[in-house]
N, C-alpha and C positions, 0 to 999 in steps of 0.2 A: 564637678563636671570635668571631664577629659581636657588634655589642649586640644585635641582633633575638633571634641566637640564647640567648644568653647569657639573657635575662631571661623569655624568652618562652616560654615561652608556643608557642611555633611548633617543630612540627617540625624537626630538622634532617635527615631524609630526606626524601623526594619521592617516594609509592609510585606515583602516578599519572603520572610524568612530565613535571609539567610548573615543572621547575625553572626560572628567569628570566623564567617568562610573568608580564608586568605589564598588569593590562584597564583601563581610563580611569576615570576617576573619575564619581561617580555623575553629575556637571553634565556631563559630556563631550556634546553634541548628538549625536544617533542619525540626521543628515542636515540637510535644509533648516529653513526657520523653521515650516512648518506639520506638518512631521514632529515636529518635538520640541514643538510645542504639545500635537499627539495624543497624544506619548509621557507626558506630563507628566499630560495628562488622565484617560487609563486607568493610568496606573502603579501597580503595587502594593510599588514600591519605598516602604520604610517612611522613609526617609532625603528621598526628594523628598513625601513624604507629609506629613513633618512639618515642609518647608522652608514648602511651601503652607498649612499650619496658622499657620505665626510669621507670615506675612505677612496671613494675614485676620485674624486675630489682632490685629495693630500696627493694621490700618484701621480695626477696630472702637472697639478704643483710642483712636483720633485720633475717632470720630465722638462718643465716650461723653466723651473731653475736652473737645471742642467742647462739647456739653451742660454739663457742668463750669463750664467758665466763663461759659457763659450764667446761671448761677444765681449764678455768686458776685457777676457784673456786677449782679443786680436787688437782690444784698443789699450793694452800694457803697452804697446811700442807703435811708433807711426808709419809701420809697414808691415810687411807679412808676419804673421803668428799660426794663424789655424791651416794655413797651408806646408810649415814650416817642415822638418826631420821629428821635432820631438815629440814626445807621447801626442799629446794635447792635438797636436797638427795629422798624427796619423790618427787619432780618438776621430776626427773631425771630416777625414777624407774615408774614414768607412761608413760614417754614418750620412754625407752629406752629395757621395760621387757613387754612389751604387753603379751608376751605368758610363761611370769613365768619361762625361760630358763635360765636369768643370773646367773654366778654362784659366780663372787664377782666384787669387785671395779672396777675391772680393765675392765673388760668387758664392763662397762658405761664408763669409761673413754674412750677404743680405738670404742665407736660407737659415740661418740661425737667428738674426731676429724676426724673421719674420715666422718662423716657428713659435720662438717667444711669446711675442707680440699676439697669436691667432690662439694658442693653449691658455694662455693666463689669460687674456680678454674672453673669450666665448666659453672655456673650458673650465677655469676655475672661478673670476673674478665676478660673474652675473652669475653662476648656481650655489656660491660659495655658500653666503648664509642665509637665504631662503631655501635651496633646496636639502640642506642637510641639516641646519639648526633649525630654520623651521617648518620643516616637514617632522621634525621630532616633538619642538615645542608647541606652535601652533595651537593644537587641539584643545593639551593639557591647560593651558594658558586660559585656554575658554570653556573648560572645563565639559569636552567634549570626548566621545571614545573616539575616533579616528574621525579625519577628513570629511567633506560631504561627499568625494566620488573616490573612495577606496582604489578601486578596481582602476581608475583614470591614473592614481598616483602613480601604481606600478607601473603600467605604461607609460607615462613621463621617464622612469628610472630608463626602464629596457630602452627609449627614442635616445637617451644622453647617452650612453650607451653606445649605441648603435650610430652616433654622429658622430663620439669621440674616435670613433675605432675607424671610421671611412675619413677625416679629418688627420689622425697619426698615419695612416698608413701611404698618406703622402713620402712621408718619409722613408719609404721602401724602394721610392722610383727615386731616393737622392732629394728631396724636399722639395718645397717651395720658397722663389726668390722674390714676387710681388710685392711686399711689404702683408703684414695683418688689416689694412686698410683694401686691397686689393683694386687699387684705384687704375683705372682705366685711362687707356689704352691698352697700359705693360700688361694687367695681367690678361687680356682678351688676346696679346700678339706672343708673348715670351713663350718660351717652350712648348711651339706650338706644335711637333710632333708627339709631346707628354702626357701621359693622364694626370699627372699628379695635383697639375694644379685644379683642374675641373674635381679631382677627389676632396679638395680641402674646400670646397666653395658649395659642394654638395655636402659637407661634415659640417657646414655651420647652416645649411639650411635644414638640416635634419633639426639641430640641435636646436632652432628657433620654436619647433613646436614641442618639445621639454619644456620650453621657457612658456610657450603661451598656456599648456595646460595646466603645468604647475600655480601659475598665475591664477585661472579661472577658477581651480580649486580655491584659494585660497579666501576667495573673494566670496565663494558660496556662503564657505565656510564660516568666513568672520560673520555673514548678514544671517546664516541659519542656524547655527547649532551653536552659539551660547548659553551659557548654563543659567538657567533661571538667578532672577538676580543679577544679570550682569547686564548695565545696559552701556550706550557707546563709550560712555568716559570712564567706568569701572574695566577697561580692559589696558593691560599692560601695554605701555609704547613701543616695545617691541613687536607686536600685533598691528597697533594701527601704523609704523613703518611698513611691514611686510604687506601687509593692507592696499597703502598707499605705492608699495611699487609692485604690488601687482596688476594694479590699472594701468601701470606703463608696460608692463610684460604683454600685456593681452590687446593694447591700441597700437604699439609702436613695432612689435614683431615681427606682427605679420608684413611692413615695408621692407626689414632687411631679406624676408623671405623673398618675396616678390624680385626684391632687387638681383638677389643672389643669381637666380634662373633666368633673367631676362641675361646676367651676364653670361653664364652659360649657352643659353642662344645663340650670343654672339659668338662667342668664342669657338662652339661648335660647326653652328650653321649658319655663321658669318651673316646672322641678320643685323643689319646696321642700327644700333642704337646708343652705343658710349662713343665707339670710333670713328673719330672726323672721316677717315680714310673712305667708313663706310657710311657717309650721312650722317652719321651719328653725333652725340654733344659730348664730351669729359665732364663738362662742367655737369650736365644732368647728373652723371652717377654721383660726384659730389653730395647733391642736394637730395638724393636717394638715400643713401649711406649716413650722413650726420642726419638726416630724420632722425632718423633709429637710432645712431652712435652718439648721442649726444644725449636725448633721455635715455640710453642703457646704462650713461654715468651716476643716474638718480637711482636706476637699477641696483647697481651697485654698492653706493652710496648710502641710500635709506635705512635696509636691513643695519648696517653698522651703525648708524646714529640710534638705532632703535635699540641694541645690546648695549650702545654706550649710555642711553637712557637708564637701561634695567642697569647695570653693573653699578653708575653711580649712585642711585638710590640705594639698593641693596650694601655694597659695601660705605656708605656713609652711615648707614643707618637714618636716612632722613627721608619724610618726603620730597618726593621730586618737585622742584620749582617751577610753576608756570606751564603745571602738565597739560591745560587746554592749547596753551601757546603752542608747545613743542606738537601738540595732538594736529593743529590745524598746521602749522610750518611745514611738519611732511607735505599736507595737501596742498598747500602753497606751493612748494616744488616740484610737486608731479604736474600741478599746472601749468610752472613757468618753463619746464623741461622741454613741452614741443615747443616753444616758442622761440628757441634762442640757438639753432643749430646753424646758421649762418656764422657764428663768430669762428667757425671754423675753415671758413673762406674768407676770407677779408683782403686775401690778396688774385683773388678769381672772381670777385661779385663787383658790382657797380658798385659808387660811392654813396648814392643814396640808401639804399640795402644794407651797406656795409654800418651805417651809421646808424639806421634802424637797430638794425641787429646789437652792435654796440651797448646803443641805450636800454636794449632789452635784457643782454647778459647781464646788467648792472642789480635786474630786481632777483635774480638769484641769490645777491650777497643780504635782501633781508629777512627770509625766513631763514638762513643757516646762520646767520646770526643771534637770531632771536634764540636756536639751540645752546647757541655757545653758550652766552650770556646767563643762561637760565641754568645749565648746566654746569658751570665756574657759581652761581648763586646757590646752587643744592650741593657744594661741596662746601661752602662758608658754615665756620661752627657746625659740619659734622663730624661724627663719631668716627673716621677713615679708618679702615684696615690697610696696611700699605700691604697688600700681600697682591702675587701673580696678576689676577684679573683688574686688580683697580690700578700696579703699576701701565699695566699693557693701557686700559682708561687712563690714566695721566698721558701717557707718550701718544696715546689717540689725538687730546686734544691739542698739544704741542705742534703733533705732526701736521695733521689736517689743516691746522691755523694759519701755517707754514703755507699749505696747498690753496685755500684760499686764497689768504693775501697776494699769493705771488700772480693769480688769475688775474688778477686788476689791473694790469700793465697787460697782461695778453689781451683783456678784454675793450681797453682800450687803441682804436684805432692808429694812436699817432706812435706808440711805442710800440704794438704790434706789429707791424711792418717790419719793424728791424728784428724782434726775436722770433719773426716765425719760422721755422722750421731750424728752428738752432735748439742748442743741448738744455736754453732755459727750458723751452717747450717738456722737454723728455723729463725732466727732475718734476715741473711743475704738477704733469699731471701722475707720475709714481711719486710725488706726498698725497695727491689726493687719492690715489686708487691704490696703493699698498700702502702710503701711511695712513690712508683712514681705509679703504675696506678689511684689507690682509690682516693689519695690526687688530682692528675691532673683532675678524674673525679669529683669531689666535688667543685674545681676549675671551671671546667668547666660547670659544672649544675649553680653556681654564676654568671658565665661570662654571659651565654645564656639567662638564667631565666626570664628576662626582655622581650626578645625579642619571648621564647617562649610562653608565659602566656600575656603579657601586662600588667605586676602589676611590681614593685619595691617593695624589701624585706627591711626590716630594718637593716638597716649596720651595727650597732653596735652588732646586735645580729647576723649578719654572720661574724665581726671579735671576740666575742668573743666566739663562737662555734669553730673557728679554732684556737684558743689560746690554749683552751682545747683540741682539738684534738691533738695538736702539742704536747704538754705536754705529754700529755695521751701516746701517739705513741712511744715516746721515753721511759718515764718510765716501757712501756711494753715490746720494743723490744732489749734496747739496754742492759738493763741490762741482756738478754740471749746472748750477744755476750762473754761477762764474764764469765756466767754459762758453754759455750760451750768450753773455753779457759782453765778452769779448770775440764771440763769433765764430766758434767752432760751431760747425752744419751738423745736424742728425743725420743717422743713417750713413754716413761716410766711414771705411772701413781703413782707408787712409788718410792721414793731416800732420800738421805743421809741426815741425819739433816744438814748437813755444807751447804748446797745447800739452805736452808728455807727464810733464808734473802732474796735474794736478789730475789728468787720467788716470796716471799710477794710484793714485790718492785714492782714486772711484773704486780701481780693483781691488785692492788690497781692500777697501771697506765692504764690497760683494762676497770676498775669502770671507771677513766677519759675520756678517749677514748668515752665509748659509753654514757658516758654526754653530751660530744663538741658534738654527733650524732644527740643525743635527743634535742639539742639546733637548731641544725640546721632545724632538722624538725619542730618544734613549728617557726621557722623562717619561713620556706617556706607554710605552713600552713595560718600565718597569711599575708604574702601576699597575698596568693589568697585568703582570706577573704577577709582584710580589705588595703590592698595596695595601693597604690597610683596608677593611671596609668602611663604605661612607655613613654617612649618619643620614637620616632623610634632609635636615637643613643646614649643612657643611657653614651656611655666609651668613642665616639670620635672616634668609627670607620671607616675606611674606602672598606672594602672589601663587597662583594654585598648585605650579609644578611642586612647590616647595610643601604641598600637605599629604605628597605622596612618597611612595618607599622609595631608596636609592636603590640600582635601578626601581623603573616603573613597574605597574603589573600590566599584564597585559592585556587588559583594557582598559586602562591608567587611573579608574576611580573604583570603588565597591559598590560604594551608593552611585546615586546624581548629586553632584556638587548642587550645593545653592550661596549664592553669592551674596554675603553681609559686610563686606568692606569692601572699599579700594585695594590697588595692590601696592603701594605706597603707602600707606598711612601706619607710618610707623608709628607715631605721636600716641595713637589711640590703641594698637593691638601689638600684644605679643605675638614674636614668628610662633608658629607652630615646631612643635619638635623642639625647642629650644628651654633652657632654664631661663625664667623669669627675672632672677636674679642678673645674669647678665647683658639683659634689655632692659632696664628700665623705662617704665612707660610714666610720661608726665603729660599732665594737662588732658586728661580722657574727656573725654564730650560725652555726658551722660546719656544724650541722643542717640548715640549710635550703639550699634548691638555689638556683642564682645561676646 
């Protein structure tokens, strides 16, 4: 018997006759160069759907980077930089003074992070790896031809889209200086002659319904087209993460939406509802905004614990540990997500509330624990490959732990007071939202890569791209858990000379950072030039993307998959695609079908 047949999952009859038919892979061009643009344009292939999502995706990243180091550059010295004679300072006043309005430094500094801050949050970090990893894997995973609403997904693509482009194009009237929070009063009163900022608050309420549809799909998806054989617990954890936040995509979106417009109201037709001036509360918008911006963390969040799932098993070669634990911990934390957006007021809310709250942020730390722990237990006495995706999974759990822990002090009231709104805050939450989503997504575009493309990249230069990254990320962020310990304020474009060191320290480690970046793109670049081809199972997997060709075809199976293992269970089955010889399988359960 074949491995295909052997493991799979696939048929070994043929009722419809079409045994040896192989149809080209979903990159196969459908004709000349303007044909395949068309086809690429209206496709509702979910697979090129979500190749077009990882690439807007990565440019928004490189714009919201950009912004990045424009701010770490004015915080190299404790006074003016981005306003300054040199390149960097006129780079800064064409991009940031279109209408000749700025009136010093600081004004370039708060429209650069808060470009940052609004592109990486809405624009990269919540569609990062649900809507481009798994809008690709998804299906395949559950052994499905595409999505349940095809035709939905592409319009999700065209809404991101069309939010990203009314959201940048603030930047043509000179940016937005509100902060990415857009917390009220400032932003309903600042440049109150401007469109720009009503264009970015209308760019992220476009962008909310990308998130809720893609969401809705997903959720069909998981409950309806499973491939026979597959029932809850035989589906990969990268599924039931994606799963589990898309119930937060589709209950908590629609608030930021809501919120967005009523601020618009204001802003526009001065109806009174954030600003005291006009009857209005601040404190509401507040409790409006972490609604939603607090489970869009889990958003976030999930999808990457869910590749860090798949990666560790996969490159250990083990089963995953405590895979119901980890299965139900997501849904653990989608639950505890609306519960605990208060810890973000703790210096605007009463004390009773505050304490409430408190004690609530506290049941977060145990279903993300319960991952760690299981996930440090399915790397003990396994088979590790130290190679790109499982280094990027080591520096995930280092980082994130990092992120974690250091919330326990934010989440506590009596220490909270003194580090809110200091530079601990800013490192705290960039380890948990670049060092656990970015880095898991970066991870995870290594893991895939092979199988999406059909090219193999050069290993050496995607471990030493994450050497530098790793570097880079630390020397950036950890040295602001210091700055915030001794009291340097976030968001201040000016401060103390005693603060200069260890700022310099942050730049110079952001210089690193977006080398490892640039390394990794001339990595992926020159694979799809000049790469090798991939094989169908590059890592030794076992779960369904792995029983098909690198690239897929395009409708990702021949047959109907049918499902006879876990996708873990390495114990019991060989990968598909793979020599025998170097899997060894021990301890087989004569029970289970092979």
């Amino acid at each position: 018997m074949s491995t295909i047949d052997q493991h799979s999952q696939m048929p070994s009859h043929d009722p419809h006759g079409h045994a040896g038919h192989h149809e080209g892979s979903y990159l196969t061009p459908v004709g000349g160069f303007w044909a395949t643009v068309w086809d690429w344009c209206t496709t509702v292939d979910h697979k090129k759907i979500g190749v077009m999502y990882l690439f807007a995706i990565l440019f928004m990243f490189f714009l919201g980077g950009v912004a990045a180091l424009l701010v770490r550059m004015e915080l190299l010295e404790p006074v003016r930089v981005l306003s300054d004679g040199s390149v960097v300072g006129q780079f800064t006043r064409a991009l940031f003074d279109a209408d000749g309005t700025v009136a010093d430094h600081n004004n370039y500094y708060n429209r650069a992070f808060t470009l940052h801050g609004a592109i990486m949050t809405f624009m990269v970090i919540v569609p990062s790896i649900p809507a481009s990893l798994g809008n690709f894997f998804l299906p395949i995973m559950l052994g499905a031809k595409d999505v349940a609403f095809p035709r939905l997904n592409l319009l999700s693509w065209y809404i991101y889209v069309f939010g990203s482009v009314f959201a940048v194009a603030s930047i043509l009237g000179g940016g937005v200086d509100t902060g990415w929070t857009f917390y009220t009063p400032y932003s309903t009163t600042t440049d109150a002659d401007h469109w720009r900022v009503v264009f970015m608050i209308i760019g992220v309420f476009i962008l909310g319904f990308s998130s809720i549809l893609t969401g809705l799909n997903f959720i069909v998806t998981v409950h309806k087209l499973r491939a026979p054989g597959m029932g809850w617990f035989d589906m990969p954890l990268f599924v039931w993460a994606l799963y589990s936040s898309a119930i937060i995509q589709v209950l908590a979106t629609p608030v930021i939406g809501i919120t967005m417009m009523l601020l618009i109201a204001e802003r526009v037709f001065k109806v009174g509802i954030f600003d005291p001036v006009l009857g209005g509360d601040p404190v509401l918008y507040q409790h409006f905004f972490w609604f939603y911006s607090h489970p869009v963390v889990y958003i976030m969040i999930l999808p990457g614990m869910g590749v860090i799932s798949d990666m560790i098993a996969v490159h250990s070669h083990k089963h995953i540990f405590g895979y119901r634990a980890i299965a139900f911990a997501s849904l653990g934390i989608t639950a505890v997500s609306f519960l605990v957006w208060g810890h973000h007021m703790f210096t605007s809310s009463g004390e009773l509330a505050a304490a409430i709250f408190s004690a609530l942020t506290f049941l977060v730390a145990i279903p993300t624990a319960i991952k760690v722990f299981n996930w440090i237990a399915t790397l003990y006495k396994g088979n590790i490959s130290l190679n790109t995706p499982m280094l990027y999974t080591l520096s995930f759990l280092f980082l994130f732990s990092i992120g974690g822990l250091t919330g326990l002090p934010l989440g506590a009231l009596a220490t909270d007071l003194h580090l809110h709104d200091s530079y601990f805050v800013v490192a705290h939450f960039h380890y948990v939202m670049m060092g656990g989503t970015i880095i898991a997504f970066v991870g995870a575009i290594h893991h895939w890569w092979p199988k999406m493309f059909g090219r193999m990249y050069n290993e050496a230069g995607g471990i030493l791209g994450c050497i530098l990254v790793f570097i880079g990320f630390n020397m950036t962020f950890f040295t602001q858990f210091i700055l915030g310990t001794r009291g340097m304020p976030r968001r201040y474009a000016t401060y103390l000379t005693e603060y200069q060191d260890l700022h310099v320290i942050s730049t110079v480690g952001s210089w690193v950072l977006a080398l490892g970046f640039l390394v990794h793109l001339l990595v992926f670049a020159h694979s799809l030039v000049a790469g090798r081809k991939a094989p169908p199972n590059p890592w030794g997997g076992i779960s369904l993307e792995w029983e098909v060709e690198s690239p897929p075809p395009l409708h990702n199976f021949h047959h109907e998959p049918i499902v006879k293992h876990g996708p873990y269970d390495f114990e019991h089955v060989v990968p598909p695609h793979c020599d025998p010889a170097e899997y060894p399988v021990h301890e087989r359960d004569p029970n289970r079908a092979h």
